[in-house]
C-alpha positions as CSV (number, residue, x, y, z in Angstrom):
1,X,-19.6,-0.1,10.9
2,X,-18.7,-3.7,9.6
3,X,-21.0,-2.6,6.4
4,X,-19.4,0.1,5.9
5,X,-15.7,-1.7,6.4
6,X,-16.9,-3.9,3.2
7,X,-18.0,-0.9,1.4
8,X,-15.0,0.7,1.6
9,X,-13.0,-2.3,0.8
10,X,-14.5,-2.4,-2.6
11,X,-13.3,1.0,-3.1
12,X,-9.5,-0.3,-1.8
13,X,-10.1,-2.3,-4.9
14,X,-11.1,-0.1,-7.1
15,X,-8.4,2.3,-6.4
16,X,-5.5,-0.7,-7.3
17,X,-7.4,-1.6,-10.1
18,X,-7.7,2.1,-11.3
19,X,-4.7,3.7,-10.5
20,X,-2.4,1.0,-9.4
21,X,-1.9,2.1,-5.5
22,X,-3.2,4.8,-3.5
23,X,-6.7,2.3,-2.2
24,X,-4.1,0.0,0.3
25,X,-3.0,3.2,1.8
26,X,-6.8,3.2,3.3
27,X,-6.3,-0.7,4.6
28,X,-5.4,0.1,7.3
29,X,-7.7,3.3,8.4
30,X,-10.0,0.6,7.7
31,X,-9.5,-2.1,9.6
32,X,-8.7,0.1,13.0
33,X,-11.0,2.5,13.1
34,X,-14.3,0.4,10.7
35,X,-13.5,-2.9,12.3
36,X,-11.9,-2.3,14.9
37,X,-8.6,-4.4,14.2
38,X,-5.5,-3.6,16.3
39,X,-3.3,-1.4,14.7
40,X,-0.1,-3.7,15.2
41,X,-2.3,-6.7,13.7
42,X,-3.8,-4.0,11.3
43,X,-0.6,-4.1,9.2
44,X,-0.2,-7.6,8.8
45,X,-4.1,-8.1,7.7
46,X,-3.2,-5.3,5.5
47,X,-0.4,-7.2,4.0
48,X,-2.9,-10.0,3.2
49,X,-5.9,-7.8,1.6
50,X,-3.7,-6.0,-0.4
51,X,-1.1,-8.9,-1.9
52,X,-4.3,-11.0,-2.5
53,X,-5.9,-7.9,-4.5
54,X,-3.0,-6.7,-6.2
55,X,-2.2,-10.7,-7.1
56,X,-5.6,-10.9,-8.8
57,X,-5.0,-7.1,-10.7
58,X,-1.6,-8.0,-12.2
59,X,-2.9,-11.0,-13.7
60,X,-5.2,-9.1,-15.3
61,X,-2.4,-6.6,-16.6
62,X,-0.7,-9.5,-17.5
63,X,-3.1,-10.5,-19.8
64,X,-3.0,-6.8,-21.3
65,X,0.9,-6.9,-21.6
66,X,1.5,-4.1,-19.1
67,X,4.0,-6.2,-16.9
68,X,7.2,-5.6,-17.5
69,X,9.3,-8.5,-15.4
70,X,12.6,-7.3,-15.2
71,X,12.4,-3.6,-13.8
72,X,9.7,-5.4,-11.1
73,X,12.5,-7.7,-9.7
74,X,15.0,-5.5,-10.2
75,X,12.4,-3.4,-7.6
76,X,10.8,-6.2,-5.8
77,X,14.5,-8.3,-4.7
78,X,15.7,-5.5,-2.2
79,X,11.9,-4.4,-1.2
80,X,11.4,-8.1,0.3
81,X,14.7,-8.0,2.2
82,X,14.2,-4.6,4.0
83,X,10.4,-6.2,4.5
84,X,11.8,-9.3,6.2
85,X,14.4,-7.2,8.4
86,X,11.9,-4.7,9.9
87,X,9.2,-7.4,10.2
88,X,10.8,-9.9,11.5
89,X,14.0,-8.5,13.3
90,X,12.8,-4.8,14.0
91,X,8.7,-4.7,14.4
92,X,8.5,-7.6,17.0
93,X,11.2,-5.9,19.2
94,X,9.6,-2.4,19.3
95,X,8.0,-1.9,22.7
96,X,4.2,-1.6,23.5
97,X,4.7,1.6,25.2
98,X,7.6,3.6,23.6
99,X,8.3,6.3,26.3
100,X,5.8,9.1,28.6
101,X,5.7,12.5,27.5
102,X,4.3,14.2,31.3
103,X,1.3,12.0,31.8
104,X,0.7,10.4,28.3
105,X,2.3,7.3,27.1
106,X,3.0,6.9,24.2
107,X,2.3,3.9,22.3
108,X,3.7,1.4,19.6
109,X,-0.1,1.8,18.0
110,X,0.0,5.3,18.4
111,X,3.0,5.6,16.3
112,X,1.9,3.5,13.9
113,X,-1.0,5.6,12.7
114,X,0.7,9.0,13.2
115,X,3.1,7.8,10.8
116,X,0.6,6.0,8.6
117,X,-1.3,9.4,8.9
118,X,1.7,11.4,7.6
119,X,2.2,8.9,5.0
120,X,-1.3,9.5,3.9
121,X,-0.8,13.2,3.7
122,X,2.3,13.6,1.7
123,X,1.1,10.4,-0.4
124,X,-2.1,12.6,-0.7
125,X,-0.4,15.5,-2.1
126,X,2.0,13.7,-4.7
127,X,-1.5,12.6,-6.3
128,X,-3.3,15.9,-6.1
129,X,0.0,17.6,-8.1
130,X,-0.5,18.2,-11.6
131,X,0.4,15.1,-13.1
132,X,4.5,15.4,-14.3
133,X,6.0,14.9,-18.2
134,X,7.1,11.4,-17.7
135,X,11.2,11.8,-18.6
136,X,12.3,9.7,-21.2
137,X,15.9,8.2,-20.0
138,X,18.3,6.3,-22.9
139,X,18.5,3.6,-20.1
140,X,16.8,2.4,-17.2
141,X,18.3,3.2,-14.3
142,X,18.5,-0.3,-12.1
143,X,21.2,1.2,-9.1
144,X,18.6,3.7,-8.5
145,X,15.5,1.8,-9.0
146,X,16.7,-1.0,-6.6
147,X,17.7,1.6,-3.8
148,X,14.0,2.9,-4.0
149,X,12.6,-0.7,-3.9
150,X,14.5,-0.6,-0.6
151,X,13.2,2.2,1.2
152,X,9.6,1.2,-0.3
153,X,10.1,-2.2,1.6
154,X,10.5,0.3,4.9
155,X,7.3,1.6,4.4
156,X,6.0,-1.4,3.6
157,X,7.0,-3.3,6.3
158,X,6.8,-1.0,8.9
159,X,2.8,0.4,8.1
160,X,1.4,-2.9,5.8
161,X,1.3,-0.8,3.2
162,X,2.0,-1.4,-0.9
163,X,3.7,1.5,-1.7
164,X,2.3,2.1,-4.8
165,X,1.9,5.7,-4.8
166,X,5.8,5.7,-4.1
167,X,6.6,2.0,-6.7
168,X,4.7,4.3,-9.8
169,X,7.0,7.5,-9.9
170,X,9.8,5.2,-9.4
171,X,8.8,3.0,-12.6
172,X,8.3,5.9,-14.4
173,X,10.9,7.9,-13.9
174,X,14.1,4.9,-13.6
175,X,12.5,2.0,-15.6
176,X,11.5,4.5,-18.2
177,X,7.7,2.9,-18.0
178,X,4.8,4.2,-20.0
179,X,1.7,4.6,-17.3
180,X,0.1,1.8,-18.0
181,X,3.0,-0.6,-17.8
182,X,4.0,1.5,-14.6
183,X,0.2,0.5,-13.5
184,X,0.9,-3.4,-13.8
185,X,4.1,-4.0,-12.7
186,X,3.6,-2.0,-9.7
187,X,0.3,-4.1,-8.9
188,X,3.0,-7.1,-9.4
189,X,5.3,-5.7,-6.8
190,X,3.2,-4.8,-4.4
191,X,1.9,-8.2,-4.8
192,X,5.7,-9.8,-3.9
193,X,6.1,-7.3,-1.4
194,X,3.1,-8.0,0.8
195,X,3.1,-11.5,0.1
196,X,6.3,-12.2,1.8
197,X,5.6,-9.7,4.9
198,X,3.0,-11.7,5.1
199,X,4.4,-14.9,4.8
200,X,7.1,-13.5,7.4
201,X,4.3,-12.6,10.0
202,X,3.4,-16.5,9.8
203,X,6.5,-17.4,10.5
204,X,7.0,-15.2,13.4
205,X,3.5,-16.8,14.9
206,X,1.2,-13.4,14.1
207,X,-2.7,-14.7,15.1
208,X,-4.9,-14.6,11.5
209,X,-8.3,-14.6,11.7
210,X,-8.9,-15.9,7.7
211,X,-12.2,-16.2,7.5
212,X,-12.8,-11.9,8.3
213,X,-9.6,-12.1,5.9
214,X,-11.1,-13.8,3.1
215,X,-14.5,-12.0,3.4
216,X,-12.7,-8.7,3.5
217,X,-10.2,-9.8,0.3
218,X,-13.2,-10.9,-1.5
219,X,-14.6,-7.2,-1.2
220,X,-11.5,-6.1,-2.3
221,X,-11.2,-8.1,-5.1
222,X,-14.4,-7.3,-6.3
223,X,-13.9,-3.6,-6.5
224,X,-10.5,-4.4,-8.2
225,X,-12.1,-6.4,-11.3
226,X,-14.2,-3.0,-11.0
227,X,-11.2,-0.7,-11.5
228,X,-9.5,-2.9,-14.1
229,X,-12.6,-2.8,-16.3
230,X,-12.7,1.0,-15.7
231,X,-9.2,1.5,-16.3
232,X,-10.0,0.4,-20.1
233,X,-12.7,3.0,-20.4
234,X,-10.8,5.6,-17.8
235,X,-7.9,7.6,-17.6
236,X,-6.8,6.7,-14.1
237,X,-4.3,9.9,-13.9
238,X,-7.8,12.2,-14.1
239,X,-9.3,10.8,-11.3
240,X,-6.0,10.6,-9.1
241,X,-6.1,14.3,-7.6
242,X,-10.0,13.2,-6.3
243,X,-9.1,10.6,-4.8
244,X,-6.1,12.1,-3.2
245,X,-8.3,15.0,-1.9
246,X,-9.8,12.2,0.2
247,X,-6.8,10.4,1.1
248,X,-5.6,14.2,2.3
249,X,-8.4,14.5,4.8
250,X,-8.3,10.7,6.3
251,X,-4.7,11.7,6.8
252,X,-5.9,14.9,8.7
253,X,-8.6,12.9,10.4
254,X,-6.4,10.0,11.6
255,X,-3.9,12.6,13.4
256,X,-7.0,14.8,15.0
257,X,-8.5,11.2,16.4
258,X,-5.6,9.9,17.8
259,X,-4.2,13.6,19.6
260,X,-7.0,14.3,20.2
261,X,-9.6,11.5,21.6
């Protein structure tokens, strides 16, 4: 199962590199059920794989001029401060067990993934959609943009995950982005983002073990040099609605395992 953990962290890669989100949404699948990571540690490994990969992937839009600076802190600032209040103020108070429903209890992992697996679904079906006219504002819309980059930090804090799937509609649509551009600055954000939900996890004494870390970043960044060559030789946006097929039925999957086994 390890093997195929690495495997599919090359494709985590690929996806970030290709598509700019979408592959951390399968971090943490990943690590629980492939190496058998605990869910609540899950999303602070998840944190580190993906920052590390999306670091290396906006450098290399960086050096293609699709970062645009501004709209990403305009994003980023109020994404690291709802980070930093549910990891380190809200996560660490949240109860092992959460409550008993006859029988069953139900449990702080257990509501992890049924959210993460919701997540996956509807994250699944914005990328499946016929891709959208972009809309062409006479300004870019900063009060809206940073509200979004707040409830992205949520999500991000909450599951471990970038957010990108949620970071590229909001680039497009309030920073008036092109795709591309939308691509790299939301590989920079996401980088920011699970950086300092990382760093925050440190802080708070989470137990890291780096070297499965590194070897699992080091898939991860391979596949995303992968992607980022392919995204100069393939439209992204075409392969999107395949890959959110997939995402769809891990989402399906993830709800089935945990009702039901």
């Amino acid at each position: 199962m390890e093997y195929l953990g690495f495997f599919a962290a090359i494709i985590i890669g690929i996806s970030l590199g290709l598509i700019g989100g979408g592959g951390s949404i399968l971090t943490i699948p990943i690590l629980v059920y492939l190496f058998k990571v605990n869910p609540d540690q899950a999303t602070s490994y998840s944190l580190f794989i993906v920052g590390m990969t999306a670091l290396f992937g906006s450098y290399s839009h960086y050096k293609m001029g699709n970062l645009k600076l501004k709209s990403a802190l305009y994003f980023a600032i109020p994404s690291i401060i709802s980070i930093l209040i549910i990891r380190e103020v809200i996560f660490p108070q949240i109860a092992k067990t959460l409550f008993c429903v006859a029988s069953y209890n139900v449990s702080k992992d257990f509501l992890i993934m049924i959210i993460f697996s919701v997540l996956m679904i509807t994250a699944a079906i914005s990328m499946i959609k016929k891709n959208q006219p972009e809309i062409k504002n006479a300004e870019t819309n900063y009060l809206q943009l940073s509200i979004i980059g707040f409830l992205v930090g949520i999500v991000t804090g909450f599951l471990g995950a970038g957010g990108g799937f949620l970071i590229i509609p909001a680039l497009l649509f309030f920073a008036n982005l092109p795709m591309k551009q939308a691509v790299g600055t939301s590989l920079l954000i996401i980088t920011i983002n699970s950086s300092i939900g990382f760093a925050g996890d440190l802080y708070i004494g989470t137990p890291i073990n780096y070297s499965f870390l590194l070897s699992v970043s080091a898939m991860a960044l391979i596949g995303m040099f992968i992607g980022s060559q392919l995204s100069k030789k393939i439209d992204g946006a075409k392969l999107k609605p395949l890959f959110g097929w997939f995402v769809l039925v891990m989402g399906f999957y993830i709800i089935t395992k945990e009702v039901l086994f």
